[in-house]
C-alpha positions as CSV (number, residue, x, y, z in Angstrom):
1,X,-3.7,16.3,7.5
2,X,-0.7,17.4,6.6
3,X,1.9,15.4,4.1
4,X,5.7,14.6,3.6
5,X,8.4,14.2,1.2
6,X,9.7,10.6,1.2
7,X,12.6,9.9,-1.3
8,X,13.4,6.6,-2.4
9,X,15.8,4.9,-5.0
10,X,14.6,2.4,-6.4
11,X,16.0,0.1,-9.5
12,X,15.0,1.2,-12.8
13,X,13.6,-1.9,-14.0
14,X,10.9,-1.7,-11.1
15,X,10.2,1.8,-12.1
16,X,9.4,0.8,-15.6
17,X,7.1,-1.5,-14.0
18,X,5.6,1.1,-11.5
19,X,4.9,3.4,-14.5
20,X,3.3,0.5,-16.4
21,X,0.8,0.0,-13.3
22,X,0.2,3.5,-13.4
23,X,-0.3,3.7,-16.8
24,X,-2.9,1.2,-17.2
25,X,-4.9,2.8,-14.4
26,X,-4.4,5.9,-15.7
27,X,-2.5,7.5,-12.5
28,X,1.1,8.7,-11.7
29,X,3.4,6.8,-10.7
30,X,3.6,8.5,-7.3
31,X,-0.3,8.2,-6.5
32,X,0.2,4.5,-7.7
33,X,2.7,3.9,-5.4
34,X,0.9,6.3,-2.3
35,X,-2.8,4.1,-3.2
36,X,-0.7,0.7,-3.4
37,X,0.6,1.4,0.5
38,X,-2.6,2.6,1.5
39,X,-3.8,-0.5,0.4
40,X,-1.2,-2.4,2.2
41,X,-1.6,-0.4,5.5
42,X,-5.2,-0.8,5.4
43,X,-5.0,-4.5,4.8
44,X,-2.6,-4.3,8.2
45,X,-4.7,-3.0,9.9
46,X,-7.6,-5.1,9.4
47,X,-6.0,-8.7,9.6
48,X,-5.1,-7.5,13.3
49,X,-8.7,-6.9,13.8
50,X,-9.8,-9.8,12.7
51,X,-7.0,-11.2,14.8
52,X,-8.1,-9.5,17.6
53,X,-11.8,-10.4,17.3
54,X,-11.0,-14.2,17.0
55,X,-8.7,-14.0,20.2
56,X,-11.9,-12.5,21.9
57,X,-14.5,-14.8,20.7
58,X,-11.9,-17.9,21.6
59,X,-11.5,-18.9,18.0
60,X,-8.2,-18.9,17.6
């Protein structure tokens, strides 16, 4: 798998926080943020499976 640049601007007060995040687990800011929407995506992903199971089973 291959990866891309993504460039954002962002407020400085909620990069301080980023960096505090990071800091406290230890990681960059930039794997903080890539794990955090990881997180996110995979969460995603498996509420619309459970959706999708429930819609099967009728319990929805």
């Amino acid at each position: 798998m291959g990866s891309t640049v993504l460039s954002l601007r962002i407020d400085g007060e909620l990069l301080d926080r980023l960096r505090e995040h990071a800091a406290r687990r230890g990681m960059s800011v930039q794997d903080y943020v890539v794990r955090t929407l990881i997180r996110d995506d995979f969460d995603e992903r498996f509420q619309a499976a459970v959706d999708e199971t429930q819609k099967f089973y009728g319990l929805t």
